[in-house]
LOMAR-615678 format. One record per residue (C-alpha): residue number from 1; residue in three letters; x, y, z. Coordinates in steps of 0.02 Angstrom, whole numbers, plus 50000, padded with zeros to 5 digits. Layout:
BEGIN
NUM,ALA,X,Y,Z .
...
END
This chain:
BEGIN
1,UNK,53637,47511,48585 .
2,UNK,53620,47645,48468 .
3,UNK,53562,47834,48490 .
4,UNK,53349,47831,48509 .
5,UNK,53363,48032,48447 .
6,UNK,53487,48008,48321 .
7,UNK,53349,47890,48232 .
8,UNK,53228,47995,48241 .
9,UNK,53315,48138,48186 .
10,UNK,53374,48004,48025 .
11,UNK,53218,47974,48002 .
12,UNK,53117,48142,48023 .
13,UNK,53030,48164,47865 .
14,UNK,52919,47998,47924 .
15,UNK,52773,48073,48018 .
16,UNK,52673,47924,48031 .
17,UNK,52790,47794,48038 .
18,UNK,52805,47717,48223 .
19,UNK,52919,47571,48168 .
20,UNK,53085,47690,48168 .
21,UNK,53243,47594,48124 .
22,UNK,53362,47620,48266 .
23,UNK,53524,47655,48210 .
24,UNK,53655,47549,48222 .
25,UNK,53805,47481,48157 .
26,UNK,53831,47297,48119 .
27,UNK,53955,47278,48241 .
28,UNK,53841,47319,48388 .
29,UNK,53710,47207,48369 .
30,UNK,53694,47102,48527 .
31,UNK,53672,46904,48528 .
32,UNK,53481,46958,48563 .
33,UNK,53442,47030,48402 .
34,UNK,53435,46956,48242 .
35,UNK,53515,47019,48091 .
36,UNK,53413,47103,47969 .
37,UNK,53514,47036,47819 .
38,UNK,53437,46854,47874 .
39,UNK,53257,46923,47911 .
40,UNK,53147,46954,47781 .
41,UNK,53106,47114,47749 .
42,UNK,52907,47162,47806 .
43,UNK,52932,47090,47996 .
44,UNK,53048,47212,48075 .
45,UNK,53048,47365,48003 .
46,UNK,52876,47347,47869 .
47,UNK,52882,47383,47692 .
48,UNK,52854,47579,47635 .
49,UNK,52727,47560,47531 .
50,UNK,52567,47627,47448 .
51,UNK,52510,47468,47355 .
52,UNK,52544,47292,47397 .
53,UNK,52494,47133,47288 .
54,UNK,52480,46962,47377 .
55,UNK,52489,46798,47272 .
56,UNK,52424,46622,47333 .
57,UNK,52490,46470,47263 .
58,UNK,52508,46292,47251 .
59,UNK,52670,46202,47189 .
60,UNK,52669,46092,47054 .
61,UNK,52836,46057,47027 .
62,UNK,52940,46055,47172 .
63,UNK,53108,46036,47089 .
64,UNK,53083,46171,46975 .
65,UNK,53027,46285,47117 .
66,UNK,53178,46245,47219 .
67,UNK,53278,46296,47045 .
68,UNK,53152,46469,47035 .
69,UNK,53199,46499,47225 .
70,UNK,53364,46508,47203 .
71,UNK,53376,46657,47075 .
72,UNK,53238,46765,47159 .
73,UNK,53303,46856,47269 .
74,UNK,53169,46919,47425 .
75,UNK,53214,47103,47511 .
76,UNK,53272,47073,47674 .
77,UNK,53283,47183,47829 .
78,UNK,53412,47281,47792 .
79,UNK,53379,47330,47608 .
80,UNK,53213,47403,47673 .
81,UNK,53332,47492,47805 .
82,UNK,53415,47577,47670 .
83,UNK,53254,47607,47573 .
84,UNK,53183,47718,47710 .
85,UNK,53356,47811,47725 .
86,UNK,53346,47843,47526 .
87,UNK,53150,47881,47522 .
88,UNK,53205,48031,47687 .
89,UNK,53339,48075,47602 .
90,UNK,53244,48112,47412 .
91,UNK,53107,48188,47547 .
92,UNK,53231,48346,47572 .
93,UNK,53279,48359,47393 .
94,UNK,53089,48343,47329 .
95,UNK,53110,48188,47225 .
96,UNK,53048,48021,47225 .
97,UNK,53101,47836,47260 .
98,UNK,53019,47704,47166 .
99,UNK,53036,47542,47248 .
100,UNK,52949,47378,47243 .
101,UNK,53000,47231,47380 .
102,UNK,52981,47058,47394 .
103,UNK,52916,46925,47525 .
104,UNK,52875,46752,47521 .
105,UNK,52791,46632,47657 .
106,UNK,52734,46464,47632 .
107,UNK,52580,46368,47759 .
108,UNK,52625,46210,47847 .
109,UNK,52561,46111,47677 .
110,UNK,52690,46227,47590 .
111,UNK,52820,46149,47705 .
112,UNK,52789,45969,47697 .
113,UNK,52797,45977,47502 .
114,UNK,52965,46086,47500 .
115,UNK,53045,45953,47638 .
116,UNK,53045,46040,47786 .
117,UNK,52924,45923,47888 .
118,UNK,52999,45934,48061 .
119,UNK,52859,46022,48181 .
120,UNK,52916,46200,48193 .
121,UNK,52868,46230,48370 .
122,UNK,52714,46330,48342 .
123,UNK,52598,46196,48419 .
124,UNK,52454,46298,48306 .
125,UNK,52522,46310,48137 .
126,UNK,52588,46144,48146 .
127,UNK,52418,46060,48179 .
128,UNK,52281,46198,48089 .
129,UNK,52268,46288,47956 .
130,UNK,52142,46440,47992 .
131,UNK,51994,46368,47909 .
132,UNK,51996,46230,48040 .
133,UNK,51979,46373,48157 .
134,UNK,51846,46476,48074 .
135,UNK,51708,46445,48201 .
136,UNK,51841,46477,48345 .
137,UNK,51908,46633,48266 .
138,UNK,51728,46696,48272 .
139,UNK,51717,46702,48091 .
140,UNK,51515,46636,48028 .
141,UNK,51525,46725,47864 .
142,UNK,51547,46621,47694 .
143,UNK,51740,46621,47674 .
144,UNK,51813,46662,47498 .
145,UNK,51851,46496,47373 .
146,UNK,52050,46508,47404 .
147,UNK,52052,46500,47580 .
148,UNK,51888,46398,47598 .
149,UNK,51972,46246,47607 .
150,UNK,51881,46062,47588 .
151,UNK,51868,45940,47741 .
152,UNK,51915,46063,47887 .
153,UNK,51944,45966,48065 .
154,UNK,51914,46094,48203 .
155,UNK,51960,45956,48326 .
156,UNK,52122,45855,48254 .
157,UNK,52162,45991,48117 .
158,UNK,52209,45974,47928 .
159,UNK,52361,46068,47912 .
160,UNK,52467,45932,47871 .
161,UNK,52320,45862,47732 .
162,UNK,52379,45918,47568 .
163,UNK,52218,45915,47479 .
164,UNK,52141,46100,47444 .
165,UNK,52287,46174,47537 .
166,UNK,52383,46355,47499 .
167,UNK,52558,46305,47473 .
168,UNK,52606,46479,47493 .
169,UNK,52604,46693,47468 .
170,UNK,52715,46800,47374 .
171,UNK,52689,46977,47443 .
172,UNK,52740,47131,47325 .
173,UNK,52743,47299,47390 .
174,UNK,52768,47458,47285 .
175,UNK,52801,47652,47331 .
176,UNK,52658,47650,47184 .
177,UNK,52524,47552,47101 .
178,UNK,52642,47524,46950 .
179,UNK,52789,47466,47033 .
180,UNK,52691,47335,47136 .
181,UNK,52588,47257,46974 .
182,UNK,52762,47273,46887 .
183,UNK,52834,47155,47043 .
184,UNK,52691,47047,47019 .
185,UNK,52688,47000,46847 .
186,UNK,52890,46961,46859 .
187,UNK,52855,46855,47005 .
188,UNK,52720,46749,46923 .
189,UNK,52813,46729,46776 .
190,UNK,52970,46695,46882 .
191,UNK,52880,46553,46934 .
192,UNK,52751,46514,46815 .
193,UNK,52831,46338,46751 .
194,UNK,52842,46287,46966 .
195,UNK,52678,46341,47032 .
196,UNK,52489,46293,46967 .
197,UNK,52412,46412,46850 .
198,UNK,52379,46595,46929 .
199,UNK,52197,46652,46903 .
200,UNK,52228,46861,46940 .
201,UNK,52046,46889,46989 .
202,UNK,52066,46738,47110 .
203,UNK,52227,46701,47165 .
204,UNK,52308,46904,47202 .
205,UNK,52244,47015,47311 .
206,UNK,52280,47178,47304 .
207,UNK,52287,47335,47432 .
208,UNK,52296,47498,47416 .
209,UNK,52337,47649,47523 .
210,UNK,52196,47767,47522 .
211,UNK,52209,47920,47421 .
212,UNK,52222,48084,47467 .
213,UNK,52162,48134,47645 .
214,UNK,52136,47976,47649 .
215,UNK,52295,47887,47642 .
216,UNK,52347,47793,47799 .
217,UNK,52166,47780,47870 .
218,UNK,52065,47621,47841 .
219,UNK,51898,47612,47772 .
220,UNK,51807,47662,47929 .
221,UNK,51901,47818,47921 .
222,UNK,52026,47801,48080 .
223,UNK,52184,47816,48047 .
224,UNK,52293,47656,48044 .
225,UNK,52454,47574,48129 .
226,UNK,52478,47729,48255 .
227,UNK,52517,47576,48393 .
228,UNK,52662,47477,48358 .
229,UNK,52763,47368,48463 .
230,UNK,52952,47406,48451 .
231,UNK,53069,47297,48444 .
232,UNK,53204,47298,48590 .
233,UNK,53365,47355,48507 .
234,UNK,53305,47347,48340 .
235,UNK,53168,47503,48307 .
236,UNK,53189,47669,48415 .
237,UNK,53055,47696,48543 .
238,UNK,52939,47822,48527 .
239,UNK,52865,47893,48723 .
240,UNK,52728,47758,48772 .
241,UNK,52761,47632,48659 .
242,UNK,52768,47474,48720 .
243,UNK,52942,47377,48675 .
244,UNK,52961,47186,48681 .
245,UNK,53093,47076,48675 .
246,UNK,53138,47020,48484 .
247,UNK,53083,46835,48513 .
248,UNK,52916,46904,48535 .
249,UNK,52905,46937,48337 .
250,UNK,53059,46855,48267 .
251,UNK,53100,46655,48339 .
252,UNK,53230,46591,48405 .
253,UNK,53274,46757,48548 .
254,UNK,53234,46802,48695 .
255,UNK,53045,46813,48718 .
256,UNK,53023,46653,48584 .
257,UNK,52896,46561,48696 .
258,UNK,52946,46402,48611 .
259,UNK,53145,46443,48609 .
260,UNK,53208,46278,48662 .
261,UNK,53107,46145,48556 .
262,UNK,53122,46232,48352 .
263,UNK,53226,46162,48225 .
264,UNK,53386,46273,48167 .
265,UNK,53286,46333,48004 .
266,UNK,53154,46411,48096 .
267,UNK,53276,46537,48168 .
268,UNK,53252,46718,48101 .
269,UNK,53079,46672,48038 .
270,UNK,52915,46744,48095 .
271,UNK,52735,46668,48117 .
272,UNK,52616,46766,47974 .
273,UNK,52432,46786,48015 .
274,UNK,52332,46832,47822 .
275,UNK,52166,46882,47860 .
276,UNK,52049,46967,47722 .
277,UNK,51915,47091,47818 .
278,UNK,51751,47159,47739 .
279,UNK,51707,47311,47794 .
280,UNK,51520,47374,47801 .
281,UNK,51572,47567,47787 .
282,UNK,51374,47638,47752 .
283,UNK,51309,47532,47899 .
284,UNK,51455,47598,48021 .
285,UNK,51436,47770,47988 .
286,UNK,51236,47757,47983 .
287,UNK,51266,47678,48148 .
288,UNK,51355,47812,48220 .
289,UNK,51234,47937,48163 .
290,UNK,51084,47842,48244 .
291,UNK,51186,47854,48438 .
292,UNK,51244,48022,48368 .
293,UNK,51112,48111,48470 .
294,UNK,51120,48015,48605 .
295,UNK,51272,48077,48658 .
296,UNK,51205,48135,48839 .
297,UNK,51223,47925,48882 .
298,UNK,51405,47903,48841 .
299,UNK,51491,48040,48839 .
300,UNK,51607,48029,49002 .
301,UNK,51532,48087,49165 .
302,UNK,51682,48191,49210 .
303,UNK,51627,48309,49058 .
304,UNK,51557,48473,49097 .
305,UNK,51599,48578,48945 .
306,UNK,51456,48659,48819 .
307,UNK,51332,48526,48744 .
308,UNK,51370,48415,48598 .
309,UNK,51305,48425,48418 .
310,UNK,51237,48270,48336 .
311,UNK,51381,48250,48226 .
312,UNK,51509,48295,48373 .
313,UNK,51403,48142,48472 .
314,UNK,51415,48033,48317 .
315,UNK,51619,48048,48300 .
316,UNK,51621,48017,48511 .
317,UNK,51521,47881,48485 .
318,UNK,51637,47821,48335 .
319,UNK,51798,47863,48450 .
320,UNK,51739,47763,48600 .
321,UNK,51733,47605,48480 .
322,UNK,51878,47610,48412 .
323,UNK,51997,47703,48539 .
324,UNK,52044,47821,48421 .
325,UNK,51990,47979,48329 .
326,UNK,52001,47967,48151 .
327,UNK,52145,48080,48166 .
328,UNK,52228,47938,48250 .
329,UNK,52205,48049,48433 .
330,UNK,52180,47930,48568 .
331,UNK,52018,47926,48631 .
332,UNK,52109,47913,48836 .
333,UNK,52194,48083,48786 .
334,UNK,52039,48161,48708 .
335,UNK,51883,48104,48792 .
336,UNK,51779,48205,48692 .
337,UNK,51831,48295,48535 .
338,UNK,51968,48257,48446 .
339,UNK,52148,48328,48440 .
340,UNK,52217,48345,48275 .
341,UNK,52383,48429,48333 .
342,UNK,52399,48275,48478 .
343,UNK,52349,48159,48339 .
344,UNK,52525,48207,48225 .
345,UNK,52644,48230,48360 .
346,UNK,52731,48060,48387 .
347,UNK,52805,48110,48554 .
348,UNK,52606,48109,48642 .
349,UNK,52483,48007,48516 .
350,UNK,52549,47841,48600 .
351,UNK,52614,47913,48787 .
352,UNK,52452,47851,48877 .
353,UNK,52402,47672,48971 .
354,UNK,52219,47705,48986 .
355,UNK,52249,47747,49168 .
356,UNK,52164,47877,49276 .
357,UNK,52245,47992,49405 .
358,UNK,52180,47910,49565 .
359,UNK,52113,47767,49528 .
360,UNK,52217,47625,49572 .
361,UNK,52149,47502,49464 .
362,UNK,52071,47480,49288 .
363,UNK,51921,47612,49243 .
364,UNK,51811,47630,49106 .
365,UNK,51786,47814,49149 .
366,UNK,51883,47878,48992 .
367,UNK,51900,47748,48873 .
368,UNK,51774,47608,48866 .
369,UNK,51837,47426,48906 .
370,UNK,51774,47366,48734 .
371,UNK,51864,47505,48626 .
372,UNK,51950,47411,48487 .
373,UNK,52134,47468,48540 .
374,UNK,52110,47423,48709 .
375,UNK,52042,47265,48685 .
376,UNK,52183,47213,48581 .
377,UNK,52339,47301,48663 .
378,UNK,52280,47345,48850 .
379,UNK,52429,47419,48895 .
380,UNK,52404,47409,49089 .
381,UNK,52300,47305,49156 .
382,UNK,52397,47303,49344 .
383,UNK,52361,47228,49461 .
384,UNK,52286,47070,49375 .
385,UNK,52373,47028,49209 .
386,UNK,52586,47066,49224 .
387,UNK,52637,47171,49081 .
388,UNK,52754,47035,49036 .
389,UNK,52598,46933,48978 .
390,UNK,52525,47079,48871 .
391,UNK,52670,47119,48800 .
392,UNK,52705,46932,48759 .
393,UNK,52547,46952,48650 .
394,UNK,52617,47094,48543 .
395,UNK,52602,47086,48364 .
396,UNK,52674,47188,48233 .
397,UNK,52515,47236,48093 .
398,UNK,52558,47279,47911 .
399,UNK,52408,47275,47807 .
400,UNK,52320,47393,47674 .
401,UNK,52160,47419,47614 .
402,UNK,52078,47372,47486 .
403,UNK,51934,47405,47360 .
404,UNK,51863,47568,47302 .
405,UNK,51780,47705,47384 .
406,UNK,51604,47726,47469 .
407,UNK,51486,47776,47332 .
408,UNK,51376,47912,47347 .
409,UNK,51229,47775,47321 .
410,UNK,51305,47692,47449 .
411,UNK,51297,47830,47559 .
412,UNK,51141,47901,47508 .
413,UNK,51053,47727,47563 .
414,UNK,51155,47681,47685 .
415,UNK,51205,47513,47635 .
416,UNK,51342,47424,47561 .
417,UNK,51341,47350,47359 .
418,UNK,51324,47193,47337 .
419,UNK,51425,47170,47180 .
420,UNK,51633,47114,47194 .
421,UNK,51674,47284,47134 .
422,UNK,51581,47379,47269 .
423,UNK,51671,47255,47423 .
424,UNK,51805,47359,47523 .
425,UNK,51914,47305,47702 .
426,UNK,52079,47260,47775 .
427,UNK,52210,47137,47698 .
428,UNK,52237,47116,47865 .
429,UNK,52409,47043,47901 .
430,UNK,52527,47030,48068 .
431,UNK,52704,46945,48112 .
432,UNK,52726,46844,48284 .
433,UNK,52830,46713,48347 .
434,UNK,52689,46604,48420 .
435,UNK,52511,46616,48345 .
436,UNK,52431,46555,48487 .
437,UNK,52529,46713,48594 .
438,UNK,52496,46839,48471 .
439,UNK,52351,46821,48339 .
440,UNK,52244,46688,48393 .
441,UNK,52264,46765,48584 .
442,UNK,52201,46931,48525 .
443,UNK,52082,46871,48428 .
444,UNK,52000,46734,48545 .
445,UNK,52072,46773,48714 .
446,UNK,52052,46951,48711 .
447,UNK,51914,47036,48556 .
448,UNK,51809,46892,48543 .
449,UNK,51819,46891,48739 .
450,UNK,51661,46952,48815 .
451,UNK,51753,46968,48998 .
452,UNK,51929,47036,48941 .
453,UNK,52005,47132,49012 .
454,UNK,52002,47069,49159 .
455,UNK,51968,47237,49286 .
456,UNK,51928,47122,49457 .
457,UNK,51947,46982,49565 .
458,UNK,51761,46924,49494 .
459,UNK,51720,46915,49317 .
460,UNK,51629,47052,49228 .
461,UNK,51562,47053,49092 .
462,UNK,51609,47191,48947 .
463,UNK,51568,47133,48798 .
464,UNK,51668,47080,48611 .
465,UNK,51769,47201,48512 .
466,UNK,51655,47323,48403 .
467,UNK,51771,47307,48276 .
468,UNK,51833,47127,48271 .
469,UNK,51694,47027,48383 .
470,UNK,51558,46953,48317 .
471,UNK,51557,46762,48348 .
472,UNK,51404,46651,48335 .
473,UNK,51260,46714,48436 .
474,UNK,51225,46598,48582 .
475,UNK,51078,46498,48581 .
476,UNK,50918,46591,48681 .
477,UNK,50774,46485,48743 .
478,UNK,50610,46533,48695 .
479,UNK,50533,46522,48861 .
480,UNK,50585,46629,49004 .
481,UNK,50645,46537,49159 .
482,UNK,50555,46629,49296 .
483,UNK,50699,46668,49449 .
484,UNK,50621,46831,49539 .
485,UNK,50779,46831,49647 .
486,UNK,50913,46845,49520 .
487,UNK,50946,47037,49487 .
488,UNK,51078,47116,49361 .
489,UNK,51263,47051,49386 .
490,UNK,51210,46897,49486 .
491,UNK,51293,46739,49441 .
492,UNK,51163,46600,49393 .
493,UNK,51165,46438,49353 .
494,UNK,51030,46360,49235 .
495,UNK,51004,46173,49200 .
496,UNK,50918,46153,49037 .
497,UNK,50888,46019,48895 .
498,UNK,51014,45986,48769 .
499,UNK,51017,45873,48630 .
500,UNK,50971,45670,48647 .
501,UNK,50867,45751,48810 .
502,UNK,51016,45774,48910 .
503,UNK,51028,45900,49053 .
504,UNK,51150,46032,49034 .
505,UNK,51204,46168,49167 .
506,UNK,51243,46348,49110 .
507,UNK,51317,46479,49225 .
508,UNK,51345,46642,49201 .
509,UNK,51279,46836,49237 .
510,UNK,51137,46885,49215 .
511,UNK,51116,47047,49124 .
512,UNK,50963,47150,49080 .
513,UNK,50885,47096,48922 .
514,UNK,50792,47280,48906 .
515,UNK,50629,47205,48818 .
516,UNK,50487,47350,48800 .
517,UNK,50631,47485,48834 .
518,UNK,50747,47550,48746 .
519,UNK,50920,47486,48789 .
520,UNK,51070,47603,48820 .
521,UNK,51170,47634,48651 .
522,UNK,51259,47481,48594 .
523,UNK,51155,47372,48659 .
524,UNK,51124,47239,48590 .
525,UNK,51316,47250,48511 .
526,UNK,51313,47294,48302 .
527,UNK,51453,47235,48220 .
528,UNK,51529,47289,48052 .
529,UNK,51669,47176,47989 .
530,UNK,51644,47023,47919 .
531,UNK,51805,46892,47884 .
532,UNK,51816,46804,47708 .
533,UNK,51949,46691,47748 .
534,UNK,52135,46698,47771 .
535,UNK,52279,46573,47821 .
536,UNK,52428,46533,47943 .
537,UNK,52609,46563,47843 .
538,UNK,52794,46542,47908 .
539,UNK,52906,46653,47819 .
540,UNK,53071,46594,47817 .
541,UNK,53250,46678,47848 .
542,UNK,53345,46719,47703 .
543,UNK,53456,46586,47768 .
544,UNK,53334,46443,47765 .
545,UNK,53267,46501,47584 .
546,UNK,53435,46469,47525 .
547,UNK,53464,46309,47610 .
548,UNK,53296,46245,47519 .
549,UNK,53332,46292,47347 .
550,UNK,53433,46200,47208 .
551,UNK,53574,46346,47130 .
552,UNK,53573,46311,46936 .
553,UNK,53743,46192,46953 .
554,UNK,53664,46063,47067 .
555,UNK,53509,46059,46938 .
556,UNK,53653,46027,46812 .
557,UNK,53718,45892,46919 .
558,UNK,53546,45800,46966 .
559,UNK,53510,45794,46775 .
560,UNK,53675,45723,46716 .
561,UNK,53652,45604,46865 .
562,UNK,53508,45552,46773 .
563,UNK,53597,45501,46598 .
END
């Protein structure tokens, strides 16, 4: 199935690219693998792309939309194939490729109004939209007016309730700035007569690669979308990256958890998780300067080489969150400094599992249990979660950044603006087959997860993702209950007073709570992200799009029908 150097060697001049088309021919694609043509064009192989524009709507006029679909014309799969070969290609002649691509998704509102009400199999985005989930994603900030939708049901869900609903998003991604605003003005114009009226500073949001140094690093400063999964017989494997099966992304193959029980239009289509991220940049990096010096607590006990300066303690500290240098080095190949060189050489920034030479089961003595990219993509968690399972939670991330850069008043204070212009994050987005296996799993089974990964036969307790943790703090009673015998790591159970007077049991471990001392660094946990909202999409196959809209002669037809 295709030559794994060949593709690489096509595709050379893409250093930090780890989505490498594999290179085939269209005769050898298996029954396993879907055709690009019919996928749209961000799942499988993601849009290159330094800006990238996404548009909300509602419908209005459902016949006129069909008419709009038919005569816009989305990039699919294998266009972006051929955009990467032209962009390497005007890479060894020095020139440039200006290119601007085209997506559209549509929520399970979006759906219902179009026609296609049949339950697509995805047991979450056909009950919920993601505001009825807010308090279970973990999110307790004020969500933004578009996705803060009226009348949430965390219990029955509202996804099927039309009222206040997101019909859909148009995604627009550009090599530049220009060519991505270009693609969104067309696009709203395309469908300005369909769709309700588009307020910019409302209804687009708009990424942008960082520039400079900068670009591909996120607003924290790490260096993004190193860790990919690749597609089996679709995207060339780099050494240590995991591969899943292509019903893991794309439904309807092997791997689709919910295979047997989709409708036919659902086929080729992937499950879109749109999440918008605040990021508190001046707090994080104050943060890591305050544990900076205390490097002597953290820094793995293995170490025995010349003391640390507080900077050189701050970036450890900053690695062993996230997993990751800023270079993009991982933290379980580099336990102390970073590695530049490791960081841009594809062949070793991914070739790890977080395991340890002798130690036959999962350790903490590198990389800490909590670190961001372990949280989310373990890797090996042998022997008490299969691999099958972690890889069936495998999602494939292409967002950008947006808003400006720290100012130096921010930095000087060490605290974020508080006007719209001074707000920067993630336009976080991801591609799955299954929310429930991929995003919400990640999210809620795993980051949110205060005893994931699971490292023993008895529960222990790690803590939430530093990076995307954060749910509601429990409630604390004001009185402590006086147990002399419980010590740290002992499971209790305590029967309190809930509301209406009734007793409630609680069990758990009990850990120290450090009062009068001061606690080891990151205790209590700080977290720096806050979520403004987002929403479940489907994006159709090129197919399906077709099948839903109206060509101009049948609009000629249904008129005269009407005479």
């Amino acid at each position: 199935m295709g030559d794994v150097q060949r593709s690489h060697d096509t595709f050379s001049h893409f250093k930090r690219r780890r989505l490498v088309p594999l290179v085939l021919s269209p005769s050898s694609l298996c029954p396993d693998v879907p055709n690009p043509e019919n996928v749209q064009g961000d799942i499988i192989y993601i849009f290159p792309k330094v800006a990238e524009d996404f548009i909300f709507f509602r419908i209005r006029d459902v016949t006129q939309f069909k008419k709009d679909l038919a005569c816009w014309e989305p990039t699919h799969g294998k266009q972006v194939y051929d955009n990467l070969v032209a962009i390497h290609e005007a890479k060894n002649t020095g020139t440039w490729v200006n290119v601007a691509q085209k997506q559209i998704a549509f929520s399970r509102a979006g759906l219902n109004v179009l026609g296609l009400t049949d339950k697509t199999g995805d047991d979450r985005f056909d009950v919920y939209c993601m505001r009825d989930n807010k308090e279970y994603l973990g999110d307790g900030m004020q969500w933004d007016s578009i996705f803060d939708k009226p009348n949430s049901d965390s219990v029955n869900g509202t996804a099927n309730v039309d009222a206040g609903a997101l019909h859909g998003v148009i995604t627009i991604a550009g090599s530049d700035q220009y060519a991505c605003k270009a693609g969104t003005r067309e696009s709203i114009l395309h469908f300005q007569l369909a769709i309700e009226h588009i307020n910019i500073s409302m209804n687009v949001l708009r990424g942008r690669a960082r520039p400079g140094k900068f670009k591909g690093h996120e607003h924290f400063g790490y260096m993004d979308s190193i860790s990919q999964p690749a597609i089996r017989n679709l995207i060339a494997p780099l050494p240590g990256q995991i591969q899943v099966d292509a019903g893991i992304i794309i439904a309807g193959y092997k791997g689709d958890p919910a295979l047997h029980k989709r409708p036919a239009w659902v086929k080729d289509g992937s499950f879109m998780a749109f999440r918008k991220l605040e990021q508190l940049v001046p707090e994080f990096n104050q943060y890591l300067s305050k544990n900076g010096p205390r490097w002597r607590e953290f820094v793995p006990k293995v170490y025995a080489g010349p003391p640390l300066s507080s900077d050189e303690g701050a970036a450890l500290w900053g690695a062993r969150m996230v997993g990751r240098w800023p270079s993009g080095a991982p933290l379980a190949r580099a336990p102390v400094r970073d590695d530049p060189k490791m960081a841009t050489d594809a062949n070793e920034n991914n070739n790890f599992d977080y395991t340890v030479p002798g130690v036959h089961e999962p350790t903490d003595r590198i990389c800490p249990f909590t670190a961001h990219t372990r949280k989310t993509a373990p890797r090996n968690l042998d022997p008490y979660v299969s691999k099958k399972f972690l890889e069936a939670s495998s999602i494939i991330r292409a967002g950008l950044p947006y808003g400006c850069e720290v100012t130096d008043a921010e930095k000087k204070s060490g605290t974020s603006g508080d006007t719209d212009e001074l707000k920067r994050g993630l336009l976080f987005i991801c591609y799955q087959s299954d929310l429930n296996s991929g995003f919400v799993r990640q999210t809620v089974g795993y980051a949110n997860n205060d005893f994931f990964p699971t490292t023993s036969l008895i529960p222990t307790h790690h803590g939430q993702d530093p990076l995307l943790g954060g749910p509601p703090k429990p409630i604390q009673t004001s009185t402590p209950v006086q147990t002399p015998q419980v010590t740290p790591g002992k499971a209790v159970t305590v029967v309190i007073e809930g509301r209406n007077q009734a007793g409630l049991e609680v069990s758990g471990f009990a850990i120290p709570s450090y009062k009068g001392v001061q606690p080891p660094p990151g205790i209590p946990q700080e977290f720096f992200i806050n979520s403004r909202g987002g929403e479940y999409f489907f994006v159709p196959s090129i197919s399906t799009l077709k099948s839903i809209s109206i060509p101009h002669q049948e609009i000629t037809s249904l008129l005269l029908a009407h005479l």
